[in-house]
C-alpha positions as CSV (number, residue, x, y, z in Angstrom):
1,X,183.5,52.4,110.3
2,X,185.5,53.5,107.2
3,X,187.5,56.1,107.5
4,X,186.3,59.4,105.9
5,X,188.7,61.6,104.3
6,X,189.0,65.1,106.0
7,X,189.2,66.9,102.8
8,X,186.3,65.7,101.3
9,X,184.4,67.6,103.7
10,X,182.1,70.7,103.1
11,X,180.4,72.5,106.2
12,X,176.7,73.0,105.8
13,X,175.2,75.8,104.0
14,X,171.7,74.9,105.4
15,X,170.2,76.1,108.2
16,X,168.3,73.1,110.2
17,X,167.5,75.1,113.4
18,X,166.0,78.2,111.5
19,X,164.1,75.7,109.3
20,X,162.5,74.2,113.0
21,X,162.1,77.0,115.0
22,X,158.4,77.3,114.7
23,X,157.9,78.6,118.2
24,X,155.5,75.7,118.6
25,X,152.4,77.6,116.5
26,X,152.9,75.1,113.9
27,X,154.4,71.6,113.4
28,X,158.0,71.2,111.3
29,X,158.0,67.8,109.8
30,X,161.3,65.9,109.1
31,X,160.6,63.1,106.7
32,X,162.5,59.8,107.5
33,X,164.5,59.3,104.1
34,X,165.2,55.5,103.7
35,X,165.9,53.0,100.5
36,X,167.0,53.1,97.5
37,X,164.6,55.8,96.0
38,X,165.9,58.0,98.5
39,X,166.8,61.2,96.1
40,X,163.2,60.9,94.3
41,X,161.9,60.4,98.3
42,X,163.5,64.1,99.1
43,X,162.0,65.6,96.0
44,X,158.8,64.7,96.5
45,X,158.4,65.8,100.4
46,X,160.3,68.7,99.7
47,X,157.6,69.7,96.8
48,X,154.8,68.8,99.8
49,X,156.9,71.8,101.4
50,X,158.4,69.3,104.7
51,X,160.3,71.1,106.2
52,X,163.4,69.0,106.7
53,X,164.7,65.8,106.2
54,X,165.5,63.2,108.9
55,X,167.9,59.8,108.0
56,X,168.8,57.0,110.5
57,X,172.8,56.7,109.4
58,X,175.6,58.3,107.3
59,X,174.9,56.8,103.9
60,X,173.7,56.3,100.2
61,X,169.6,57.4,101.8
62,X,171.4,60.6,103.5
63,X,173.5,61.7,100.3
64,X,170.7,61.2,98.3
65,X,168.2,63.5,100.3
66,X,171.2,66.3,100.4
67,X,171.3,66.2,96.6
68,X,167.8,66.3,96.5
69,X,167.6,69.7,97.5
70,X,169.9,72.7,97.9
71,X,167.4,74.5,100.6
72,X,165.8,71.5,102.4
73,X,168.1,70.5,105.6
74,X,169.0,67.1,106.9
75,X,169.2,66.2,110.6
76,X,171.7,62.7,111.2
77,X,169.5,60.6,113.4
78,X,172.4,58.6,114.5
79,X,174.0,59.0,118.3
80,X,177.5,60.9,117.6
81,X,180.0,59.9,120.1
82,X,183.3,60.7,117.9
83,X,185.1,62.9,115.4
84,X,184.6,60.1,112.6
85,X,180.6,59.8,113.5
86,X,180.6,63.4,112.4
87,X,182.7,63.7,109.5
88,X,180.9,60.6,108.5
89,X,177.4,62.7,108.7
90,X,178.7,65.8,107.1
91,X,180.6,63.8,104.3
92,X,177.0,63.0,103.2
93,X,175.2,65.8,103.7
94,X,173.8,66.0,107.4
95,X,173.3,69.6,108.5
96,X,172.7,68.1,111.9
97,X,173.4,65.9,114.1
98,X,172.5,63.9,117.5
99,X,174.0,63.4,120.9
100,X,173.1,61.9,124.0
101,X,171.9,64.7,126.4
102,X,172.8,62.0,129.2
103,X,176.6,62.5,129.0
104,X,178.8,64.6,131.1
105,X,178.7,68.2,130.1
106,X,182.3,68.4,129.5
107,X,181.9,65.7,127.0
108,X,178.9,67.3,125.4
109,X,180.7,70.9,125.5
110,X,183.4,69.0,123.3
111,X,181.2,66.7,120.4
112,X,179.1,70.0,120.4
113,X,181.9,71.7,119.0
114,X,183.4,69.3,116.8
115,X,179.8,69.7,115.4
116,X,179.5,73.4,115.3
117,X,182.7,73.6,113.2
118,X,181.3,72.1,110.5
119,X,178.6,74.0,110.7
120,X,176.1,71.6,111.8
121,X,173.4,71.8,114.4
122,X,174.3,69.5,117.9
123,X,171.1,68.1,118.9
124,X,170.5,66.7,122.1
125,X,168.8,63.1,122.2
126,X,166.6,62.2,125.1
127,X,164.9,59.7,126.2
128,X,163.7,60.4,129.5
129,X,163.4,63.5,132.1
130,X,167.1,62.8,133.1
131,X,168.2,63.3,129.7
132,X,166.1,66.3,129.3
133,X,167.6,68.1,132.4
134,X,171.0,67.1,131.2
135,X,170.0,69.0,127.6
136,X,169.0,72.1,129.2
137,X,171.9,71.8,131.7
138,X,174.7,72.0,128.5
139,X,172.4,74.8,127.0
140,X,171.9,72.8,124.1
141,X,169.5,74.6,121.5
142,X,167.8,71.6,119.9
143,X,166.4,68.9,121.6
144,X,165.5,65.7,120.6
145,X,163.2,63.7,122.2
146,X,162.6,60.1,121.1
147,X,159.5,58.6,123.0
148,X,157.2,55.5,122.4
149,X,154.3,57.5,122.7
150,X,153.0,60.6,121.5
151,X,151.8,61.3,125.0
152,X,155.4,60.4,126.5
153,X,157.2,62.9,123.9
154,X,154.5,65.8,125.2
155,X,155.2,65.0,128.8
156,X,159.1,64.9,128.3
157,X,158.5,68.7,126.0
158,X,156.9,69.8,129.1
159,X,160.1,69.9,131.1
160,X,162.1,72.2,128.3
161,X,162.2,75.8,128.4
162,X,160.5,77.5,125.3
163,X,163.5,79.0,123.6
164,X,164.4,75.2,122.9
165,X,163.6,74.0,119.8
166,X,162.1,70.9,120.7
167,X,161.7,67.8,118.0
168,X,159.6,64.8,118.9
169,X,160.3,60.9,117.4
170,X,158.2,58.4,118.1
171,X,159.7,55.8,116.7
172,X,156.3,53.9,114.7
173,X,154.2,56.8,115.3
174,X,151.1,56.9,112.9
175,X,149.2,60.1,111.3
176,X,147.9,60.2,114.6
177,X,150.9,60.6,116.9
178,X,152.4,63.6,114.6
179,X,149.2,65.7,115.4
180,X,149.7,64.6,119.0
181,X,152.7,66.5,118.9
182,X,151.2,69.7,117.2
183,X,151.4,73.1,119.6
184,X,153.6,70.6,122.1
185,X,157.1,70.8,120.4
186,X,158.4,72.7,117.4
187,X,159.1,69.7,115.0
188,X,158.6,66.2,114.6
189,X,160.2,63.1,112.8
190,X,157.9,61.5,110.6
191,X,158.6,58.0,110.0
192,X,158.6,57.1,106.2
193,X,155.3,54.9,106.4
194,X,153.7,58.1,107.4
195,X,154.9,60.0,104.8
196,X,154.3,57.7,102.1
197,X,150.7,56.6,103.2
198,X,147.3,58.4,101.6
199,X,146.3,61.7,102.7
200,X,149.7,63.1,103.8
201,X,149.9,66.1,101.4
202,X,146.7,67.3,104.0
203,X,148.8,66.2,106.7
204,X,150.8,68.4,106.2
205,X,148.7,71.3,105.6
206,X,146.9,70.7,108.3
207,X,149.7,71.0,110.8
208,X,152.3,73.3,109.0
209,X,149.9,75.5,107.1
């Protein structure tokens, strides 16, 4: 990974956790930003009033979603696990970012931080009820669950309390599996075949009036 220059660095003005905190009474979307159209991408999901922005990696799709937008946030969907990962994420715009809820919590207490001082959101990525338990366990405020179901991602939400804000990914979820997750967690990734496919604009009204 190339080495990103501390002093390029600005600490995030947006506020991802406010901008998902739904209290599960309606359904944040985070729109997968990919490609090369990635600015235009933002724009138009952020005039469809998304509430956030989702990207796989630090890169040309994240930076361009950040620019898109001074209000919408963006969460970094990839697994930080050092100090580069995350001035990598922030360099281009991330105003959060994931980590596995499965390692020890001294290790967690310590990425969490490195996150916080830049002012981005540490979200918690589980997979399973172990990785759950290990996110409420480090007191971790976001939670990310990515299931291969809808049904799996509402079982796992089960198991956190409700002051977490809880974001379900199913990775190649359809229309379907987002309205699955309405009422059942606070937000959810929508993958960007979703977003661009017929009918979303109603989507979304439907479950983020």
């Amino acid at each position: 990974m190339q080495e990103t220059d501390v002093a390029e660095i600005v600490p995030s003005t947006r506020d991802l956790l406010r901008a998902l905190d739904t209290r599960r009474r309606n359904l944040a979307l985070l729109g997968v930003i990919e490609g090369e159209s990635a600015a235009a991408e933002a724009a138009r999901l952020s005039d469809l009033n998304v509430s956030a922005f989702a990207c796989a990696e630090p890169g040309r799709a994240l930076a361009g979603a950040a620019a898109a937008t001074k209000t919408v946030p963006s969460l970094c969907l990839t697994v930080a696990s050092e100090r580069e990962h995350f001035l990598a994420a922030r360099r281009f715009g991330a105003d959060g970012i994931c980590i596995d809820a499965a390692l020890p919590l001294d290790t967690w207490d310590r990425l969490a931080k490195i996150a916080r001082t830049m002012r981005m959101l540490p979200a918690a990525l589980a997979s399973d009820a172990a990785g759950v338990d290990g996110a409420i366990k480090a007191g971790a405020r976001a939670l990310v669950i990515k299931a291969e179901s809808a049904a799996q991602a509402v079982e796992l939400a089960g198991k956190a309390p409700r002051s977490m804000i809880v974001i379900g990914w199913v990775e190649g979820g359809d229309a379907d599996a987002v309205r699955a997750l309405a009422g059942k967690v606070d937000a959810a990734v929508v993958p960007a075949a979703v977003h661009a496919a017929k009918g979303f604009a109603e989507l979304v009204t439907e479950v983020d009036p």
